[in-house]
N, C-alpha and C positions, 0 to 999 in steps of 0.2 A: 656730173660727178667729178670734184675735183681729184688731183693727183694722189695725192694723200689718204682721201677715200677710198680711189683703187686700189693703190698699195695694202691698205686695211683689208678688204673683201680678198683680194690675192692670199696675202698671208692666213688667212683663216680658212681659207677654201685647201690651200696646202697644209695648214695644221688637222684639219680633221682628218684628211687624207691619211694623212702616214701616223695618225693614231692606230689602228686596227694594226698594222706592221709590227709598231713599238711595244704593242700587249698581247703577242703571238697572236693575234686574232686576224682568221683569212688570210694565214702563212698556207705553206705548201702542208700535206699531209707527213706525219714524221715514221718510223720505221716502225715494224713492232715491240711485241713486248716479250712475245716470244718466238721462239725459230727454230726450224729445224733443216738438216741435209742427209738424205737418202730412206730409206724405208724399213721401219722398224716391224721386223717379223715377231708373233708372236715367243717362237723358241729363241728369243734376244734376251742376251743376261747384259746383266749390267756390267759394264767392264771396269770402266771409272767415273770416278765422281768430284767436281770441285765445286767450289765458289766463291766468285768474284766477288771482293767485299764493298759495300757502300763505299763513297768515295775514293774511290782509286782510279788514279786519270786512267787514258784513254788514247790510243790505243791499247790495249793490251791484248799478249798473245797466249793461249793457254794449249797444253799439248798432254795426250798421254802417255804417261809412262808405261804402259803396258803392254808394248808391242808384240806378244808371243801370240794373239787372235786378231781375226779380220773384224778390225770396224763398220759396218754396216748404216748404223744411223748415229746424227750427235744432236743435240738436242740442248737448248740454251733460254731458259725462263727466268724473266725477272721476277721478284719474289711481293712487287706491289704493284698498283697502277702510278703511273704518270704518263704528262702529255707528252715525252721526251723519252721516243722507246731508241732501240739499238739495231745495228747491224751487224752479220756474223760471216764472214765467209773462209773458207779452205787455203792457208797460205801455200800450204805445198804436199802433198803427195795426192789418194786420192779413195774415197769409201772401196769398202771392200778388198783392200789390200791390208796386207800384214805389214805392220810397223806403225812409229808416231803418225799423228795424222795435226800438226798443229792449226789451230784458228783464229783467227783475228777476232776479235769483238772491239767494236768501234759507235762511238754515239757525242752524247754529251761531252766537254773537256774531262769532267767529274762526275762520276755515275752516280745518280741519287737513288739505287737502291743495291740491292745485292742481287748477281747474277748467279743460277745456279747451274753449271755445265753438266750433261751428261753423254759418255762415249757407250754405246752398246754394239757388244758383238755376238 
């Protein structure tokens, strides 16, 4: 096999390779599509409600305004499927206490669907 020949077989053996990469195929598992933090009893009222709208970057932090009851459970669904789900965690305080409780919601740069938050106390 000349020089030139290897170079050929090389370069193709490295292109097929990092195909699967370049068309999220055989990436890492991505986050989900929905999430939740803490346990929602049935006697849980809804406290507050929002929603993330389609493309709006990312981070973003959402909080409720209702601090006069104990947060309990929060709870965060995307409103379609895609292979590009989110993550959601607790910036600062903590369930079950009285006051804001804000969250991060974190994923794509551009969220390609609408996130709908909910705070129950």
């Amino acid at each position: 096999m000349s020089g030139n020949q290897y170079l050929f077989v090389v370069g193709v053996v490295v292109l097929v390779c990092s195909l699967p990469a370049a068309y999220g195929l055989g990436t890492a598992p991505t986050p989900n599509l929905s999430q939740f933090l803490g346990v929602k009893a049935p006697a849980n009222t809804l406290c507050y409600q929002t929603t993330i709208p389609k493309g709006t970057r990312t981070p973003v932090t959402v909080a409720n305004p209702t601090p006069a009851a104990a947060i309990t459970y929060i709870q965060a669904v995307a409103d379609r499927f895609n292979k590009a789900g989110f993550n959601m965690r607790i910036v600062s305080g903590a369930l079950g206490a009285v006051g804001t409780i804000p969250i991060t919601i974190s994923g794509k740069a551009i969220l390609p669907y609408n996130i709908m938050v909910e705070y129950w106390c």
